[in-house]
Backbone of each chain as ProteinMPNN parsed JSONL, in Angstrom:
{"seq_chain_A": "XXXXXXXXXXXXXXXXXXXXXXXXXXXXXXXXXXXXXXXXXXXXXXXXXXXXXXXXXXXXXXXXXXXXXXXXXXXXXXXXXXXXXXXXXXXXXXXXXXXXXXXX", "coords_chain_A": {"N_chain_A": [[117.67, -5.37, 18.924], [117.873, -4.535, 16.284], [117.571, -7.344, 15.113], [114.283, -8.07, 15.521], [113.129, -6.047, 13.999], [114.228, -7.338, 11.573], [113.089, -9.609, 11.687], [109.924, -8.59, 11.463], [110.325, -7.576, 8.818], [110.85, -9.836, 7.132], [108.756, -11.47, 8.245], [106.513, -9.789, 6.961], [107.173, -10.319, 4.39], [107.071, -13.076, 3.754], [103.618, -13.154, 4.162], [103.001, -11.246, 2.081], [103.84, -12.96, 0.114], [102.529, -15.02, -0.002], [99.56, -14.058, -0.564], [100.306, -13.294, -2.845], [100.701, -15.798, -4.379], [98.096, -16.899, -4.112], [96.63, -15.269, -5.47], [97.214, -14.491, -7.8], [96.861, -14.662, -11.441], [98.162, -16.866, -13.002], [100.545, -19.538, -13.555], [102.803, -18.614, -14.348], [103.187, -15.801, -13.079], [102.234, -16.636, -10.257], [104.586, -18.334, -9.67], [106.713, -16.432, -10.155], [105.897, -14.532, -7.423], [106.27, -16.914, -5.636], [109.054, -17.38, -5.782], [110.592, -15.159, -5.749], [109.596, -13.721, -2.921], [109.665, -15.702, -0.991], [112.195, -16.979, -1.218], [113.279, -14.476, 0.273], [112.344, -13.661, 1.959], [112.758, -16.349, 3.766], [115.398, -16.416, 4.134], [115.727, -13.808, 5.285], [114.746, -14.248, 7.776], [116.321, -16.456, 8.686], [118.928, -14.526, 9.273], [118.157, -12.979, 11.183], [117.201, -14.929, 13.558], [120.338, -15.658, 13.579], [121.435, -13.748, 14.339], [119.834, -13.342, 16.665], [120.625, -15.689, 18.423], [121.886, -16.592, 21.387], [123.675, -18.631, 20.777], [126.881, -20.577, 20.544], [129.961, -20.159, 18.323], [129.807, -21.868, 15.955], [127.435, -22.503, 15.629], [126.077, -20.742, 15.089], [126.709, -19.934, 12.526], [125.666, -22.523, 11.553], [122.949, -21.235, 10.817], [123.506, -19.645, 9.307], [124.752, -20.878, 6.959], [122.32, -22.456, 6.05], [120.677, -20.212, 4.985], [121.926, -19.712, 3.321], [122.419, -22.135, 1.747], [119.504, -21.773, 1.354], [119.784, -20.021, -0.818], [120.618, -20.688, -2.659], [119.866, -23.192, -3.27], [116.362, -22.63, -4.163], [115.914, -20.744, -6.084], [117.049, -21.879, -8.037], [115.141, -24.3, -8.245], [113.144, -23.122, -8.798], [113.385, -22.435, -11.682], [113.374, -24.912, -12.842], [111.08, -25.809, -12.603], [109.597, -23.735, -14.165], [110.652, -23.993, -16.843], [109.994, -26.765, -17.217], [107.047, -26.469, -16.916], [106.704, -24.759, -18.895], [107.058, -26.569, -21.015], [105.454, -28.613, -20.592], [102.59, -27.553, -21.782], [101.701, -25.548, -20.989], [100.757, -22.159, -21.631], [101.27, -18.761, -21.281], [99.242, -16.91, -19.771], [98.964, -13.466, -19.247], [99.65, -10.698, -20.714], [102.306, -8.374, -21.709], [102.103, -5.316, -22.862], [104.005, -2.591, -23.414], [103.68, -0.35, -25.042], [101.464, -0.121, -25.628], [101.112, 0.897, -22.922], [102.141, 3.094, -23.49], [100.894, 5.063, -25.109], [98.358, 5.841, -24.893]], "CA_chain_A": [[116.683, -4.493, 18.315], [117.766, -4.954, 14.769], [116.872, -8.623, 15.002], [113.047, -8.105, 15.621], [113.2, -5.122, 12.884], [114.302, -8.152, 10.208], [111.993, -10.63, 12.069], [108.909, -7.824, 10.955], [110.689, -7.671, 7.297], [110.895, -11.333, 6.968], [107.438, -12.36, 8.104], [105.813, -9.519, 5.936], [107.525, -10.856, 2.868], [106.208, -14.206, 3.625], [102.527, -12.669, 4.298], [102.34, -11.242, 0.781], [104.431, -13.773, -1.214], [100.907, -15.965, -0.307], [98.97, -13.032, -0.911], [100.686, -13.271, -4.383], [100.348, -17.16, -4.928], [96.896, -17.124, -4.0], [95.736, -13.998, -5.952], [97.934, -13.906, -9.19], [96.044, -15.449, -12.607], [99.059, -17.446, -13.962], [102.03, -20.213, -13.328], [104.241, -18.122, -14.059], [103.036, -14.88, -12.033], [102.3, -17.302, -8.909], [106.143, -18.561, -9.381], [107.395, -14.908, -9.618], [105.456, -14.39, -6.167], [106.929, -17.607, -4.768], [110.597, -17.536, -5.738], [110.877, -13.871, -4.506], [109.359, -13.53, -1.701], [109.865, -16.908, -0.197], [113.109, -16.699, -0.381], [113.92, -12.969, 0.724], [111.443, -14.112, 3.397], [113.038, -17.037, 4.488], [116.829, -15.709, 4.374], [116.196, -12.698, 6.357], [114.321, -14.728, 8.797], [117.43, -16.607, 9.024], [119.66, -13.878, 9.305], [117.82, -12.575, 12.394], [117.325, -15.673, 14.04], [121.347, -15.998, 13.417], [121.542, -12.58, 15.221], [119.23, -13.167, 17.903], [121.357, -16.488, 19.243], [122.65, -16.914, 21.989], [124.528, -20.515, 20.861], [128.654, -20.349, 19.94], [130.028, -19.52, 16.845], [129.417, -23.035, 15.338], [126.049, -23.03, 15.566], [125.63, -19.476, 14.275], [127.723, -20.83, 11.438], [124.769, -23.685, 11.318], [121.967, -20.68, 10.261], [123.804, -18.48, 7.842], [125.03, -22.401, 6.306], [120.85, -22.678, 5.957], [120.371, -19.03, 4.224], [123.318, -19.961, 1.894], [121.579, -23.123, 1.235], [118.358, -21.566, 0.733], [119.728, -18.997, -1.761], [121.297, -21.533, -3.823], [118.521, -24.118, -4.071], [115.47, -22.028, -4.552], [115.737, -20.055, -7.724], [117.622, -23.465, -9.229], [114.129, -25.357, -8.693], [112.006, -22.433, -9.788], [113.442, -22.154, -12.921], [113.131, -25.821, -13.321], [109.756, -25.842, -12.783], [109.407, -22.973, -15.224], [111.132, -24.696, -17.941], [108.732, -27.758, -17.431], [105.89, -26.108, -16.912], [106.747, -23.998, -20.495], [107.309, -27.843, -21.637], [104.21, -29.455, -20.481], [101.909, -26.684, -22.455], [101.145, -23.999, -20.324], [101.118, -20.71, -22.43], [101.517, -17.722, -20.319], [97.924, -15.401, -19.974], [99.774, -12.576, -19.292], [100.941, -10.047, -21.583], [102.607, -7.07, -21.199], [101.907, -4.5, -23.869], [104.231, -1.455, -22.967], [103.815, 0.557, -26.185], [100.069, 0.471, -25.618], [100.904, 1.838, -21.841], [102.523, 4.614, -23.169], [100.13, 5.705, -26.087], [96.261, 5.092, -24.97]], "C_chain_A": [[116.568, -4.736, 16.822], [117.583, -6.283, 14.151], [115.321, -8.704, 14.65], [112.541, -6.799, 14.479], [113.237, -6.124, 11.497], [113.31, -9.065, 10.296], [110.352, -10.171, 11.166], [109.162, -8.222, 9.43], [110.335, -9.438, 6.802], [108.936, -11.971, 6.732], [106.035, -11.468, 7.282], [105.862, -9.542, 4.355], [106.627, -11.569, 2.487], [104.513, -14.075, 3.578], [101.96, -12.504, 2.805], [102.581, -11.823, -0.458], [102.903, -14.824, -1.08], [99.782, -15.056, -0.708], [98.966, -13.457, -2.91], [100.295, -14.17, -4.969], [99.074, -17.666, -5.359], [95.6, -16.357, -5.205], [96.153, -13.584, -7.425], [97.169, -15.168, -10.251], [96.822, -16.554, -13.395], [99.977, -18.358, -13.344], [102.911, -19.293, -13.119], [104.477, -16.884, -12.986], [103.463, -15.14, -10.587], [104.128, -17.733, -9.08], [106.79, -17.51, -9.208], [107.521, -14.656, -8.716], [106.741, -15.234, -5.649], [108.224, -17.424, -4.845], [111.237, -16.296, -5.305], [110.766, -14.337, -3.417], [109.3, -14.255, -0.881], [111.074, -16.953, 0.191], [114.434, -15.674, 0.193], [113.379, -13.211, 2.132], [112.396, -14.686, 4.188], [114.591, -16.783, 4.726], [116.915, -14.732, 5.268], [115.721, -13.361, 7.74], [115.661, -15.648, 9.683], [118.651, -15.978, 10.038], [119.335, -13.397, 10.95], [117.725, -13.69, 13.345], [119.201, -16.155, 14.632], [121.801, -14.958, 14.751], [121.237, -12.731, 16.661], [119.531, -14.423, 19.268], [121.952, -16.21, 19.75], [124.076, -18.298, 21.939], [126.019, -19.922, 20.764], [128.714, -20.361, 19.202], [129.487, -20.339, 16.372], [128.209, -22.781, 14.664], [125.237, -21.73, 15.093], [125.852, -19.474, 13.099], [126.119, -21.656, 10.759], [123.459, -22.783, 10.478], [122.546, -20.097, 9.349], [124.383, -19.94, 6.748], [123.243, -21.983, 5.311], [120.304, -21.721, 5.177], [121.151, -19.577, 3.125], [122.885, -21.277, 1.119], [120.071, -22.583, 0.635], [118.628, -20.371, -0.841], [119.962, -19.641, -2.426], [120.304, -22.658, -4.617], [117.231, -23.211, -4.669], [115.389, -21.153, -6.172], [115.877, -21.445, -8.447], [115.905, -23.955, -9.959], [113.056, -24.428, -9.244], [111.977, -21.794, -11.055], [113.53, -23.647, -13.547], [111.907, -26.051, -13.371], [109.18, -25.117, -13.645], [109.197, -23.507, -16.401], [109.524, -25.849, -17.935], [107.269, -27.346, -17.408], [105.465, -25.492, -18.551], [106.282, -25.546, -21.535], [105.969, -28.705, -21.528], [103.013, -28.635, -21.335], [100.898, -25.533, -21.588], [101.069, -22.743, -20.72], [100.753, -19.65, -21.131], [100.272, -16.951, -20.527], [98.432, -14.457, -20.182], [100.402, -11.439, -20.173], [101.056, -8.719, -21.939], [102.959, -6.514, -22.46], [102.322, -2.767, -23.67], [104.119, -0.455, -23.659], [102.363, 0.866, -25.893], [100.292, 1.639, -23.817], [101.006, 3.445, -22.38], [101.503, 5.225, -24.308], [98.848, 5.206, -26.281], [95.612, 5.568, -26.219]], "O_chain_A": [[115.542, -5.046, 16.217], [117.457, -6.436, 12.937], [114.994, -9.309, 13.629], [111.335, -6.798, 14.235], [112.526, -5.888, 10.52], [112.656, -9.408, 9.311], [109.72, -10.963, 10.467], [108.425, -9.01, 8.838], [109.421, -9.825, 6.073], [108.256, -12.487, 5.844], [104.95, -11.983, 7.01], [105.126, -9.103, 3.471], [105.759, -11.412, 1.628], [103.995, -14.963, 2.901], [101.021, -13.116, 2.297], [102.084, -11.611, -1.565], [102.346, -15.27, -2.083], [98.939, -15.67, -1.361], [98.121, -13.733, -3.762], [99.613, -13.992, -5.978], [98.782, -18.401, -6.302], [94.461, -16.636, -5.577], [95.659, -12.675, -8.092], [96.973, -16.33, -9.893], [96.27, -17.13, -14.332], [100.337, -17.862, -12.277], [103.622, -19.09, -12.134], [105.454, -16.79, -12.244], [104.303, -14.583, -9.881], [104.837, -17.12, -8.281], [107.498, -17.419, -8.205], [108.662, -14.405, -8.328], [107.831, -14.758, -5.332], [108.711, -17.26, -3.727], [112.254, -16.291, -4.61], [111.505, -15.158, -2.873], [108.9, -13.821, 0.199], [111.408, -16.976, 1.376], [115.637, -15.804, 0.42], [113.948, -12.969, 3.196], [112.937, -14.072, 5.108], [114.91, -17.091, 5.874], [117.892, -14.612, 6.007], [116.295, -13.018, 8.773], [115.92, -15.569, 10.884], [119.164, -16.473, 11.041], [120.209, -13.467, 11.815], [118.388, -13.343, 14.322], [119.431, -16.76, 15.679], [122.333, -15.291, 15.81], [121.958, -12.429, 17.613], [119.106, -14.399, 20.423], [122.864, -15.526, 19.284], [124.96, -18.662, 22.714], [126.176, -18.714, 20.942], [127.651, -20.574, 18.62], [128.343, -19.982, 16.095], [127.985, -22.824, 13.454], [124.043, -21.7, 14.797], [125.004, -18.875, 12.438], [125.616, -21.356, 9.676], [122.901, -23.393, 9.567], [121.878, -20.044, 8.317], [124.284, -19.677, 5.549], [123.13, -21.399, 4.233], [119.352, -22.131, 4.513], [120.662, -19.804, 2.018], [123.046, -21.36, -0.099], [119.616, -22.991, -0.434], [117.766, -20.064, -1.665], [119.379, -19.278, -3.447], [120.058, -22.915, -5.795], [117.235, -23.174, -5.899], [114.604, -21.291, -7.11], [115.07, -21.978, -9.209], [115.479, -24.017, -11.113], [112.191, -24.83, -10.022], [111.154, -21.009, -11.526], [113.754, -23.688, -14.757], [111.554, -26.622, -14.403], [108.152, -25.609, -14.112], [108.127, -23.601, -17.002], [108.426, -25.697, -18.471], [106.414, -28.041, -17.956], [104.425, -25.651, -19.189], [105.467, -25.594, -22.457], [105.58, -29.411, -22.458], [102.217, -29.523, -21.64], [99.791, -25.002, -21.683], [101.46, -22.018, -19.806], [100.002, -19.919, -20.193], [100.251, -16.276, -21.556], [98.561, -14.216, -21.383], [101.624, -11.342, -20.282], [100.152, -8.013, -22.385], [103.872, -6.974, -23.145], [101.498, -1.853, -23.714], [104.425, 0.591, -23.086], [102.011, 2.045, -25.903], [99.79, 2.746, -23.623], [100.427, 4.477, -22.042], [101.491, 6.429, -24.052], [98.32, 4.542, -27.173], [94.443, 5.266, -26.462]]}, "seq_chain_B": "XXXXXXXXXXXXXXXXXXXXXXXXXXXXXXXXXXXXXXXXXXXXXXXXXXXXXXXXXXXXXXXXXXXXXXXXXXXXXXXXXXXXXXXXXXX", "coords_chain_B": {"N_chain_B": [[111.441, -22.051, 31.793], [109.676, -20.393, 31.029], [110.432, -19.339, 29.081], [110.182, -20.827, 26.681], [107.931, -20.988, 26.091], [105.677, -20.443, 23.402], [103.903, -18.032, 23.107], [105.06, -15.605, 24.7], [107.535, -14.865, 23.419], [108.372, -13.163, 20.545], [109.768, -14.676, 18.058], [107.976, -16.77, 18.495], [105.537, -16.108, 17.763], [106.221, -15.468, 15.048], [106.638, -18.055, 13.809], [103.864, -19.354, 14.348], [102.364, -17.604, 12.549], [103.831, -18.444, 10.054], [102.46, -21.181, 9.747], [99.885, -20.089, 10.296], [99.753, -19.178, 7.405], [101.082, -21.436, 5.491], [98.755, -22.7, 5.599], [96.804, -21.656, 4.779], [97.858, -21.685, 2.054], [97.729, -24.616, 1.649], [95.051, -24.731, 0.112], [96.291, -23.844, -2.648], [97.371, -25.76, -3.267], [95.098, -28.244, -3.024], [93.543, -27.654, -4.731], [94.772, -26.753, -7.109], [94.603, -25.408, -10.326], [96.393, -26.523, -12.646], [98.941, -28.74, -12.786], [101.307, -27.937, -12.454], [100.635, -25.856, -10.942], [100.226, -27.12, -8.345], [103.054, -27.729, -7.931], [104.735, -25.984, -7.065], [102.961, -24.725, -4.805], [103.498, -26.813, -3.346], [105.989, -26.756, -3.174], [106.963, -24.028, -1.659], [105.466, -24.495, 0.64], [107.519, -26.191, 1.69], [109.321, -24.781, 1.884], [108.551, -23.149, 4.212], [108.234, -25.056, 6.019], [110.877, -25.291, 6.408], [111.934, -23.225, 7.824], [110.484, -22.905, 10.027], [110.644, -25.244, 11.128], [113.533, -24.396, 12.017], [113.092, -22.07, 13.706], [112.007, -23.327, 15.889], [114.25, -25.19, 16.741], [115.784, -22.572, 17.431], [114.007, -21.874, 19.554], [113.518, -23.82, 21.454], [116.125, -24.26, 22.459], [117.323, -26.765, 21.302], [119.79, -27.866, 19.033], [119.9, -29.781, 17.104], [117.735, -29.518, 15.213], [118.588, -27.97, 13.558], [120.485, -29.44, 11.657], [118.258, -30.98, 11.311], [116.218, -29.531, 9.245], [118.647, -28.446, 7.336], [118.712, -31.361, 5.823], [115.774, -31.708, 4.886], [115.793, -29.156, 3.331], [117.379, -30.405, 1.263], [116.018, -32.324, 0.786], [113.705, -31.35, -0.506], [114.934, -29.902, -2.679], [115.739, -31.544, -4.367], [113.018, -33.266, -4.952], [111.957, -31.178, -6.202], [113.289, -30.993, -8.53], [113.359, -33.41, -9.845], [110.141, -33.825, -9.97], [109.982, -31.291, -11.541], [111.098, -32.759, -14.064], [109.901, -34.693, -14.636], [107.458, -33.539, -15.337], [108.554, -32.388, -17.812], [108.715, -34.575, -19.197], [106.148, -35.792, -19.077], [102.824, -35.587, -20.749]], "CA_chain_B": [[110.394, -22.436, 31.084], [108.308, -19.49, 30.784], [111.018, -18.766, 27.405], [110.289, -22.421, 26.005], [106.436, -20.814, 25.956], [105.298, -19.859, 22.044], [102.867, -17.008, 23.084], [105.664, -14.592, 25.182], [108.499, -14.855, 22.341], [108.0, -12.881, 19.286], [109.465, -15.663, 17.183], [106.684, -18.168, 18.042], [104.846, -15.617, 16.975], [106.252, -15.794, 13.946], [106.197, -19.391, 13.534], [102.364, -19.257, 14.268], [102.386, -16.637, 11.262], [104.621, -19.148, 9.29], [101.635, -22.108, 10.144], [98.632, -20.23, 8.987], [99.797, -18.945, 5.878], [101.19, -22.761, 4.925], [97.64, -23.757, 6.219], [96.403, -21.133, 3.748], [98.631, -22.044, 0.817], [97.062, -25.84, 0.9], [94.346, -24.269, -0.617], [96.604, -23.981, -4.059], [98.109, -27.484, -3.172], [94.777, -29.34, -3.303], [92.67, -27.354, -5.705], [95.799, -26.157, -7.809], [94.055, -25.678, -12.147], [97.242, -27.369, -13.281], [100.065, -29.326, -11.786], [102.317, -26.976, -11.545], [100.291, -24.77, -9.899], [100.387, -27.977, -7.47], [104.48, -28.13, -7.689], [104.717, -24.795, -6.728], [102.594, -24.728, -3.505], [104.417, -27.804, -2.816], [107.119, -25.973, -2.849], [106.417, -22.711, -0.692], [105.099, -25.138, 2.005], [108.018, -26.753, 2.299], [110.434, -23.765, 2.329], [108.406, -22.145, 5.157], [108.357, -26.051, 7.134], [112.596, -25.366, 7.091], [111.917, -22.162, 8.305], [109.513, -23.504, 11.612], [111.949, -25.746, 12.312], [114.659, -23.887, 12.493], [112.55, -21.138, 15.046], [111.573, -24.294, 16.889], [115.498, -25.105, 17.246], [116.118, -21.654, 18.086], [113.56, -21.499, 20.803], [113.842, -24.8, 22.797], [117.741, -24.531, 22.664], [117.642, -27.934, 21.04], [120.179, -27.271, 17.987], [119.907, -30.726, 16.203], [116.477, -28.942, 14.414], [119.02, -27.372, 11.999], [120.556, -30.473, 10.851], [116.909, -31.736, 10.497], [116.158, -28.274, 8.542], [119.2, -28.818, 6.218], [118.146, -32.452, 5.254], [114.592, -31.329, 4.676], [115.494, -28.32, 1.75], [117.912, -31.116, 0.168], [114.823, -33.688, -0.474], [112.606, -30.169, -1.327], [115.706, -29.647, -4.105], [115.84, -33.139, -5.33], [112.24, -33.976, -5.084], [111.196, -30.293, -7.208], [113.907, -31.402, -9.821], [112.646, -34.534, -10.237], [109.039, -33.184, -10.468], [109.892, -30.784, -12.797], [111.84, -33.655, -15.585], [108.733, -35.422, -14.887], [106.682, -32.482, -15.875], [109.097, -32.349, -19.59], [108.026, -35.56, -20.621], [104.554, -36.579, -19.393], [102.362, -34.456, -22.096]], "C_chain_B": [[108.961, -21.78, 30.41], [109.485, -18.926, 28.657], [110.608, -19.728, 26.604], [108.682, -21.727, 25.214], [106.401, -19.965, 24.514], [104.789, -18.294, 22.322], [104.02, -15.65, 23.462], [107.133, -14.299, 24.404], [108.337, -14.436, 20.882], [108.173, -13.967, 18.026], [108.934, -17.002, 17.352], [105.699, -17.474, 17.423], [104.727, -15.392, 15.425], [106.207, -17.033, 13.368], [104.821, -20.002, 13.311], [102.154, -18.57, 13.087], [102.427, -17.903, 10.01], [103.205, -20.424, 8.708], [100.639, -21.442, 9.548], [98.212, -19.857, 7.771], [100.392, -20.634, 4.927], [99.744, -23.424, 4.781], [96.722, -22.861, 4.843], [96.63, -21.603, 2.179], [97.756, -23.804, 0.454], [95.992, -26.123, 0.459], [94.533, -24.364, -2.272], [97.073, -25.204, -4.289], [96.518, -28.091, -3.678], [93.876, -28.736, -4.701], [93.365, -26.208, -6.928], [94.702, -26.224, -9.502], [94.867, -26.915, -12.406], [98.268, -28.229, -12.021], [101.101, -28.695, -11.289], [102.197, -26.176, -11.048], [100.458, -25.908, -8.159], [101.729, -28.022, -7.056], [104.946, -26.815, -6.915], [103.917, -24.271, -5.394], [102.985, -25.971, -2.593], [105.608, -27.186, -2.006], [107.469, -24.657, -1.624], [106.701, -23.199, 0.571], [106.386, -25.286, 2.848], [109.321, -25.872, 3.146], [109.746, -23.383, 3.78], [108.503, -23.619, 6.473], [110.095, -25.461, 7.814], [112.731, -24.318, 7.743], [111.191, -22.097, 9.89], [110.664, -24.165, 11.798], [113.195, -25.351, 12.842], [114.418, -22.564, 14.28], [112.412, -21.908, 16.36], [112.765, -24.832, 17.802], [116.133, -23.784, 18.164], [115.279, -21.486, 19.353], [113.439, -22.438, 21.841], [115.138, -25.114, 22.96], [117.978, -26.016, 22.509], [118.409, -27.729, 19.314], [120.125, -28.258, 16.729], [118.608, -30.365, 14.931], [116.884, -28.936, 13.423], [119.524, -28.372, 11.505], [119.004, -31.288, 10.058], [116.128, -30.573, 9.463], [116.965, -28.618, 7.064], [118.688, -30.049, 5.061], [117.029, -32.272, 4.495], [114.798, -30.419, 3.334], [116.725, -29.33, 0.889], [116.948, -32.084, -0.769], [114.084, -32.54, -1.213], [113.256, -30.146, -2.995], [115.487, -30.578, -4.742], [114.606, -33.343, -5.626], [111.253, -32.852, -6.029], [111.683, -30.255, -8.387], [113.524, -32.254, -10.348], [111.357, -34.591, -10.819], [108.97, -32.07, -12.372], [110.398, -31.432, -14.34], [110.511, -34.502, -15.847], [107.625, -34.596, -15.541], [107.217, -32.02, -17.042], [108.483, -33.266, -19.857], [106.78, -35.714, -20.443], [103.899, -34.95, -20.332], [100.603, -34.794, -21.955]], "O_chain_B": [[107.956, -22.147, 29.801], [109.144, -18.408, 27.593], [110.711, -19.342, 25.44], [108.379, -21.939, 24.04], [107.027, -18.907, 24.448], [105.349, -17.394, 21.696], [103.985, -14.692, 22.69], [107.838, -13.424, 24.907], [108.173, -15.312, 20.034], [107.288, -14.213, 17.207], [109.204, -18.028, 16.726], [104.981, -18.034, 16.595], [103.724, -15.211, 14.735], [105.654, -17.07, 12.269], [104.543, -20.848, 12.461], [101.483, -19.318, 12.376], [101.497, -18.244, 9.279], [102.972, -20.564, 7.508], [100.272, -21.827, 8.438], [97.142, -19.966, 7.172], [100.031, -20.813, 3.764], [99.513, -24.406, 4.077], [96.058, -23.511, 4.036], [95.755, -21.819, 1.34], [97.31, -24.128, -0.646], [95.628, -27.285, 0.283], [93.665, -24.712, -3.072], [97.18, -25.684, -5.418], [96.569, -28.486, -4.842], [93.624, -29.509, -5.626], [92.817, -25.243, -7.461], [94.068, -27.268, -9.659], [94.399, -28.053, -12.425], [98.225, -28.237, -10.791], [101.668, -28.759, -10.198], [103.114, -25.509, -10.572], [100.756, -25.411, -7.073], [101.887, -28.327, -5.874], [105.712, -27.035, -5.977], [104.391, -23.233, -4.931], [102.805, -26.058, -1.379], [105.983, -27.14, -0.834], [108.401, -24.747, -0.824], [107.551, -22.837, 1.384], [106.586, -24.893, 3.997], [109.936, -26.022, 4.201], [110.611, -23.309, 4.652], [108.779, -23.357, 7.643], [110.462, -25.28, 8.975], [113.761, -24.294, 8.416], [111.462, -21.234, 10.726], [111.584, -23.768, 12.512], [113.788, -25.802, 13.823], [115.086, -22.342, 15.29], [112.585, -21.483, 17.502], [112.69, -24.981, 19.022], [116.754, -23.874, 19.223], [115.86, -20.927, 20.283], [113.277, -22.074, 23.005], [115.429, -26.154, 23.551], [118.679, -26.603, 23.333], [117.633, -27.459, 18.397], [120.251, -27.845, 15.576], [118.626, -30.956, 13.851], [116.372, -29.436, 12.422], [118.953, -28.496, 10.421], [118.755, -31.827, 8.979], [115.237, -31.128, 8.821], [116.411, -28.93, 6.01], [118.38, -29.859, 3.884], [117.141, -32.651, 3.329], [114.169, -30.726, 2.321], [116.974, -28.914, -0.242], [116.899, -32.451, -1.943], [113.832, -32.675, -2.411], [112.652, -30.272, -4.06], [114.964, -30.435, -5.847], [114.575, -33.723, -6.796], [110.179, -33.197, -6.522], [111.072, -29.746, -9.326], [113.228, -32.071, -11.529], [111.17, -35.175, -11.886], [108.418, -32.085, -13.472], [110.212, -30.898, -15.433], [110.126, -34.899, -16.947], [106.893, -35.182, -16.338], [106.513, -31.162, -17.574], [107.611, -33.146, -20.718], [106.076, -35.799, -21.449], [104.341, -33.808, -20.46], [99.804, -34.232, -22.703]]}, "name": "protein", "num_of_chains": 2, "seq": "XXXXXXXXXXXXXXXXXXXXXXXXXXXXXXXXXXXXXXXXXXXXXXXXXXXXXXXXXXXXXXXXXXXXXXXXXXXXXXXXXXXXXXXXXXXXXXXXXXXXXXXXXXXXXXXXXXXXXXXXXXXXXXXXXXXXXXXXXXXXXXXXXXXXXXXXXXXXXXXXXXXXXXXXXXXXXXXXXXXXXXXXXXXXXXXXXXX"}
């Protein structure tokens, strides 16, 4: 039961992390999107998949390996792409003016 | 052989999910502004490929998928590092 409960979680991460990619004005926004929700997405999808085997330990071993891999690479390369992207001349649109929020 | 079948298994259903939001995404792949809006739907894609194959392993009880899964987010790592040193110097 609590497999197909993370399965839901998982594939409505992934749903609006493209939502995000597709719909956000900036590099860096769209990377925000992706490096969340791609891989909260793709870890829990994992996790349930890990759950919902039938295989032997090993090979249950073999998916939470694959989460643990995905947590470790993913941020790495989207803060390398950051960096270069800062580096190639991309200035950020973006900009968050919280003093004006609080005093219109 | 009726379990092997995509349609009566919730996670082909998610795999189908997985497929037309990638199919969506190569939307920012080919008509990305910049390049790294290109490196970055590169990227996405490929996470959600390791993520099909691994459902695809899990649902035809063929387990070698996940070795071909693993392999797959090592070139993603190497080949978005690489991208991105290439994206410091060219100017």
């Amino acid at each position: 039961m609590i497999e197909y409960f993370l399965l839901l979680l998982g594939e409505s991460i992934m749903v609006f992390g493209t939502l995000g990619i597709l719909r956000f004005p900036d590099v860096y926004t769209r990377l925000h999107a992706a490096t969340k929700c791609d891989t909260g997405g793709a870890m829990t999808i994992l996790i349930a998949l890990a759950i919902a085997s039938e295989a032997p330990l090993l090979i249950k071993l073999k998916f939470l390996v694959l989460a643990f891999l995905i947590a470790l690479i993913n941020p790495m390369v989207s803060h390398a792409i950051a960096r270069g992207a800062y580096k190639y001349g991309i200035k950020p649109e973006v900009v968050v003016d919280m003093y004006a929020w609080d005093n219109p | 052989m009726v379990e092997e079948n995509l349609l009566v298994n919730p996670f082909g259903w998610a795999a189908i999910i997985l497929v037309a939001t990638s199919l969506i995404l190569s939307y920012r792949v080919l008509f990305g502004p910049t390049l790294a809006d290109r490196i970055v739907g590169i990227n996405t894609v490929t996470t959600k490929t390791v993520v099909i194959l691994a459902i695809f392993g899990f649902i035809a009880k063929e387990y070698f998928f996940l070795d071909l899964a693993i392999v797959l987010l090592m070139v993603n790592a190497v080949g978005g590092l690489i991208l991105a040193k290439y994206m410091e110097g060219a100017k």
